[in-house]
C-alpha positions as CSV (number, residue, x, y, z in Angstrom):
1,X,42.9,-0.2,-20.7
2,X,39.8,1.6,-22.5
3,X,37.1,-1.1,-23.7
4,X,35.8,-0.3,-27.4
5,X,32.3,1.8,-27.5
6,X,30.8,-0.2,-30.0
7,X,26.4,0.0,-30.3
8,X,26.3,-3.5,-29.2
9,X,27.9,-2.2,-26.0
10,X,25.6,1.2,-25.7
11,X,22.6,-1.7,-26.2
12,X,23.7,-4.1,-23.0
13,X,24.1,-0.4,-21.1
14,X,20.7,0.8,-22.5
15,X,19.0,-2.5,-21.7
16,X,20.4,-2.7,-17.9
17,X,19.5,0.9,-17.3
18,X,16.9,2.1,-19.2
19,X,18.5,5.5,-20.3
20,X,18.4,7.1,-23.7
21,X,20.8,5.6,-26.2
22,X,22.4,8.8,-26.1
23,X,23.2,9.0,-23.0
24,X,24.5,5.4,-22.7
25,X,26.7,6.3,-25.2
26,X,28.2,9.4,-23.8
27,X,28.1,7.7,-20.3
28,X,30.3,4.8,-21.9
29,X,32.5,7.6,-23.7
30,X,33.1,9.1,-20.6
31,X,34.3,6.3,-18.7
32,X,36.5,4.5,-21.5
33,X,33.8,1.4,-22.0
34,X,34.0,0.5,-18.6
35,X,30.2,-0.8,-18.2
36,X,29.7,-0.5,-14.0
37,X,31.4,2.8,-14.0
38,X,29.4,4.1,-16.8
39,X,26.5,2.9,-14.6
40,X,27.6,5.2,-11.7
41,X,28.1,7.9,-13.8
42,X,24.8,7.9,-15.0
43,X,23.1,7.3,-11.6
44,X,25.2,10.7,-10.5
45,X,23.7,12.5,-13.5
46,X,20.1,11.0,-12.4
47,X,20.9,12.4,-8.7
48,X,22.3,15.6,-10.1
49,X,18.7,15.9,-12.1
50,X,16.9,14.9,-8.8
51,X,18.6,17.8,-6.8
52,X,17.4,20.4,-10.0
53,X,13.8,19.2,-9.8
54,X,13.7,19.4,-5.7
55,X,11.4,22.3,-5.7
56,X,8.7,20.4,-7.9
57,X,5.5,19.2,-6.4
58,X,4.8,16.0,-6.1
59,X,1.0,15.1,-5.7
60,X,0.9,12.4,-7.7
61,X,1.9,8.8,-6.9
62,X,1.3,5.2,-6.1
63,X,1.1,2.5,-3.4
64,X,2.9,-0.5,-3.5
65,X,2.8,-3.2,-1.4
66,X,3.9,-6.7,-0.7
67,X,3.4,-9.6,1.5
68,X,5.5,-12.8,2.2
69,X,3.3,-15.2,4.1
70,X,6.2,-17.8,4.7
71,X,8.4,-15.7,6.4
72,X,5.3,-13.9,8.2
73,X,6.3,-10.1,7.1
74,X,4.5,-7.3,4.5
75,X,5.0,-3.8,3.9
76,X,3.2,-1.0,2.3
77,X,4.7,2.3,1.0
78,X,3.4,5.4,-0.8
79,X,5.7,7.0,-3.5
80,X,5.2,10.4,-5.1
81,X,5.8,11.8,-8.5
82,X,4.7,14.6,-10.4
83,X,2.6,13.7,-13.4
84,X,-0.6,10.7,-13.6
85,X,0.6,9.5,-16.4
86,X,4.5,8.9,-14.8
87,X,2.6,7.5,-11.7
88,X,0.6,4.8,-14.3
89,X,3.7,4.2,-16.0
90,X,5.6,0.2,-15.7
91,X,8.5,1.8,-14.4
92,X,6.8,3.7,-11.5
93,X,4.9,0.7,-10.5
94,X,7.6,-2.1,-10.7
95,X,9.4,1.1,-8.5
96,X,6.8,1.2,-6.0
97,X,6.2,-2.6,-5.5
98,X,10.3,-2.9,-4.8
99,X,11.1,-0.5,-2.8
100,X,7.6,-2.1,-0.5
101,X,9.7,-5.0,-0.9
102,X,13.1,-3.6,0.4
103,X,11.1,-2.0,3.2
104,X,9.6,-5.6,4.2
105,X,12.8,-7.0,3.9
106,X,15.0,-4.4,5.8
107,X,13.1,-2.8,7.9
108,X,14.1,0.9,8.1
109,X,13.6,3.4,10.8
110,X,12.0,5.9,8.8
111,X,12.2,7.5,5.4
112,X,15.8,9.1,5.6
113,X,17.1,5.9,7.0
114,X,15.5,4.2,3.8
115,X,16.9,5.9,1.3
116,X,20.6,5.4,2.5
117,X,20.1,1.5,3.2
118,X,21.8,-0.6,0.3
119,X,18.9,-1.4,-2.0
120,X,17.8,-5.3,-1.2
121,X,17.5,-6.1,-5.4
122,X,20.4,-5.0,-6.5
123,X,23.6,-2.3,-6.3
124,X,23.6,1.1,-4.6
125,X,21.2,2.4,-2.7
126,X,17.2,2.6,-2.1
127,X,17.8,6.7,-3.0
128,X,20.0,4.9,-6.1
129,X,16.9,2.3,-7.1
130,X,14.9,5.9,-7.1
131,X,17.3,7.6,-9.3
132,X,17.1,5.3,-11.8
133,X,13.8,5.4,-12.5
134,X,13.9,9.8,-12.5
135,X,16.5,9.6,-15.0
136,X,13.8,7.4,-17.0
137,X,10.8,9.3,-16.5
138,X,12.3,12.8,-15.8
139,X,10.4,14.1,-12.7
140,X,11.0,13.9,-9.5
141,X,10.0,11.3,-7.4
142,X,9.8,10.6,-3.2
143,X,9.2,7.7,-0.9
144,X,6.5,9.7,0.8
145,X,5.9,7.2,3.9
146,X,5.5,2.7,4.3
147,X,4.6,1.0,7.2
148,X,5.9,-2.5,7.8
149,X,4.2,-5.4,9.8
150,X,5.9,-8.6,11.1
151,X,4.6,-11.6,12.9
152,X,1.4,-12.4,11.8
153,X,-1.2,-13.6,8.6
154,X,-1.1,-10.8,5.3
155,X,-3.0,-9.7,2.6
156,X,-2.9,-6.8,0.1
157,X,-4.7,-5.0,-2.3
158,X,-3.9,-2.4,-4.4
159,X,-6.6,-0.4,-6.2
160,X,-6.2,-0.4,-10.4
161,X,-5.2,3.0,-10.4
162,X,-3.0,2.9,-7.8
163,X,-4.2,5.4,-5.6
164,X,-5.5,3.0,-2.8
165,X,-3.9,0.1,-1.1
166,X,-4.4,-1.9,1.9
167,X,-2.7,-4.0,4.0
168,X,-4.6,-6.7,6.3
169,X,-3.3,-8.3,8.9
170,X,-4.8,-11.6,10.6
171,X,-4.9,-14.3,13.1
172,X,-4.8,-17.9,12.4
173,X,-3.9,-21.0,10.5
174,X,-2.4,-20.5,7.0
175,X,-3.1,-17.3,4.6
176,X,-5.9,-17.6,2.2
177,X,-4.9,-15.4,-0.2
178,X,-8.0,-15.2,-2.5
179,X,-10.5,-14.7,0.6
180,X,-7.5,-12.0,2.1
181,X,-7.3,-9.8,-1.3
182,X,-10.7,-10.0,-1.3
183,X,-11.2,-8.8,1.9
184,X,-8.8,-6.3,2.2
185,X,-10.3,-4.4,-1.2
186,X,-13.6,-4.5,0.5
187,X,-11.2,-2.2,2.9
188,X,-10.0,0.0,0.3
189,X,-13.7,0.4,-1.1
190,X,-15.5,1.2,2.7
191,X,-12.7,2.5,4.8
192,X,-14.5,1.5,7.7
193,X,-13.1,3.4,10.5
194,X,-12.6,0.6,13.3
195,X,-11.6,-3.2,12.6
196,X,-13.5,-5.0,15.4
197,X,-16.4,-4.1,17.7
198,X,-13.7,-4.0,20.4
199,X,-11.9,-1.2,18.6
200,X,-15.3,1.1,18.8
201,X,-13.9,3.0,21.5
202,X,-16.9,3.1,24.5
203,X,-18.1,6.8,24.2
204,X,-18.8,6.0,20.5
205,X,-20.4,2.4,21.5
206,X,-22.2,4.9,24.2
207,X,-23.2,7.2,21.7
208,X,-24.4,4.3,19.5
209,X,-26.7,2.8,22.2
210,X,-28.1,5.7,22.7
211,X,-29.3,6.7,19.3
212,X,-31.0,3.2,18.5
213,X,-33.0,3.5,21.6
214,X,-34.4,7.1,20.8
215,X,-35.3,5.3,17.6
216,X,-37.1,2.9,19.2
217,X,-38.8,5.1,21.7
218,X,-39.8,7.4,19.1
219,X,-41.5,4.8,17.0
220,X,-45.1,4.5,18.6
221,X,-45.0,0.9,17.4
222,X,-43.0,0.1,19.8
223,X,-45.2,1.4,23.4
224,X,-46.6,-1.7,24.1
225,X,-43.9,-4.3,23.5
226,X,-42.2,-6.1,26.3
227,X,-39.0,-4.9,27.8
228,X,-37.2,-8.7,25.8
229,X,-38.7,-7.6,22.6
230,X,-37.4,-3.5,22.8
231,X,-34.2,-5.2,23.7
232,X,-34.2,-7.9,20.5
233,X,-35.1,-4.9,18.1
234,X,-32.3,-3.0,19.9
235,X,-29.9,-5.3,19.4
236,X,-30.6,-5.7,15.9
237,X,-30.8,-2.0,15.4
238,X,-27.4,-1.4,17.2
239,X,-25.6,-4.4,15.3
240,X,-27.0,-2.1,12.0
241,X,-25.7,1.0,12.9
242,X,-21.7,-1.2,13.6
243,X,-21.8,-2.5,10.1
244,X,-21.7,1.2,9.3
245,X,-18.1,1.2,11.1
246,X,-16.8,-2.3,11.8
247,X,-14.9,-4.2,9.0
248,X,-16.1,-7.7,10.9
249,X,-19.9,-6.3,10.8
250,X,-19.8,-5.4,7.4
251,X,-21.4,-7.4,4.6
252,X,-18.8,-8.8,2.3
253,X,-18.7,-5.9,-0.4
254,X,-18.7,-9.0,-3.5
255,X,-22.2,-9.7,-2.5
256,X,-21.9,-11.8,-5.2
257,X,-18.8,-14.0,-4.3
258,X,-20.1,-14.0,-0.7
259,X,-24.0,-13.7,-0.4
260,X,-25.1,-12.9,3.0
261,X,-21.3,-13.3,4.8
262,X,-19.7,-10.7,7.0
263,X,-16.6,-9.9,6.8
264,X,-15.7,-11.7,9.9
265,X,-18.1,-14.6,9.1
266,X,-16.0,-15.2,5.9
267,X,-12.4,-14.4,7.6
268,X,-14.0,-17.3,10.4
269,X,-14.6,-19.9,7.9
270,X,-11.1,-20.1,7.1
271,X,-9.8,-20.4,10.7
272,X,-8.9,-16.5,10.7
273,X,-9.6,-12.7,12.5
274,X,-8.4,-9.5,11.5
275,X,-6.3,-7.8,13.6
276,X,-5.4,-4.3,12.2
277,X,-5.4,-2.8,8.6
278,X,-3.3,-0.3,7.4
279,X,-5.2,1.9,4.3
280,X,-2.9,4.1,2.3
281,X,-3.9,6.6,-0.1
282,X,-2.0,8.8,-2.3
283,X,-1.9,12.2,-1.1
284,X,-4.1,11.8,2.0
285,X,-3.3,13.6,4.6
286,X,-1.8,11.6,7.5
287,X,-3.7,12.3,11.3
């Protein structure tokens, strides 16, 4: 029995899905009224407007991430699109920030296994979720890569733009979420290559050493000093030259929130130490 295609009906389709009134309506034609299979129909045309746009380049796009402290689990994904402007759109961000959700929440292989797990915030798929969203915008878009991290204390930050993101993870008592944002854009500003000093891996800690003391030796000042002074000026050099690549040695980036705190001086204060940090950004080659 055929349901009546009346515009209050084309509305409640247009409003769930986003698609042109036009195409609500001829999805609802097609499908005698029926409002879920309409729904699929139009997901199939989205899919069948994916598969036409495959060969398009996608080098723009957006990180997403998200972070659920209580059950100890976060997740951060890049997707791509075509355009900026699509990649700045509400669509394309509310997009990005689900599907790090889905990824935090079910935990997927890899891409391809992603895209064919049922999507955790509604019906279909995760390639289904994506669909939607092309048949909005009209370009193609990709989940390009996410990592997922279970087990410890999170914090995110995405940059304004969207281009940068970083996830922190941490050590210790209960998530400050303020101090953790904060922390992890001073991540997405720096990108300091190593997280602790015990990350420095020893030929660069070697290398390190050895340029402060040919800086020291070279500096005529310093002849005549004793051997406890050379080695207090060396210290104080060397623990320079880490802030340069050690997210715990660095400053605090807000001097202004945090005057004269390190990054692991601040992270101590509230009973926690970073771990790892994953840095996303879009297009970026990964090593």
């Amino acid at each position: 029995m055929s349901t009546p295609v009346t515009p209050q009906l084309v509305k409640q389709l247009r409003d769930r899905t986003d698609q042109p009134m036009g195409l609500c309506k001829q999805a609802l034609d097609q499908n005698a009224g029926d409002m879920e299979k309409a729904i699929a129909w139009l997901r199939s045309q989205n899919s069948k407007m994916g598969v036409k746009r495959e060969g398009n380049e996608t080098a723009e796009g957006r990180i997403g991430t998200f972070v659920d402290n209580a059950k100890k689990v976060a997740a951060i994904v890049e997707v791509r699109c075509e355009s900026a402007p699509s990649a700045k759109s509400d669509q394309f961000i509310a997009l990005a920030n689900d599907l790090a959700k889905h990824v935090a929440a079910k935990n997927p292989n890899d891409v391809p296994d992603a895209l064919t797990q049922p999507y955790v915030g509604g019906s279909g798929t995760v390639q289904d979720r994506i669909n939607d969203v092309v048949g909005v915008i009209r370009e193609k878009m990709v989940l390009h890569k996410f990592q997922r991290l279970e087990g410890s204390v999170y914090g995110s930050y995405v940059h304004h733009d969207g281009t940068v993101g970083v996830l922190l993870e941490c050590r210790g008592g209960a998530a400050n979420d303020e101090l953790l944002r904060d922390v992890s854009a001073h991540i997405a500003a720096l990108n300091p290559p190593y997280t602790t000093t015990a990350d420095v891996p020893a030929d660069v800690m070697a290398r390190e050493k050895q340029l402060v003391m040919a800086e020291i030796q070279a500096d005529p000042k310093n002849a005549s000093k004793p051997a406890n002074i050379v080695e207090k000026i060396a210290e104080g050099k060397l623990k320079t030259k880490l802030a340069e690549i050690v997210l715990t040695e660095q400053p605090m980036a807000n001097v202004g929130k945090y005057p004269n705190t390190t990054v692991g001086a601040a992270l101590q204060k509230t009973g926690l130490a970073p771990i790892k940090f994953v840095r996303f950004k879009v297009g970026a080659v990964t090593l």
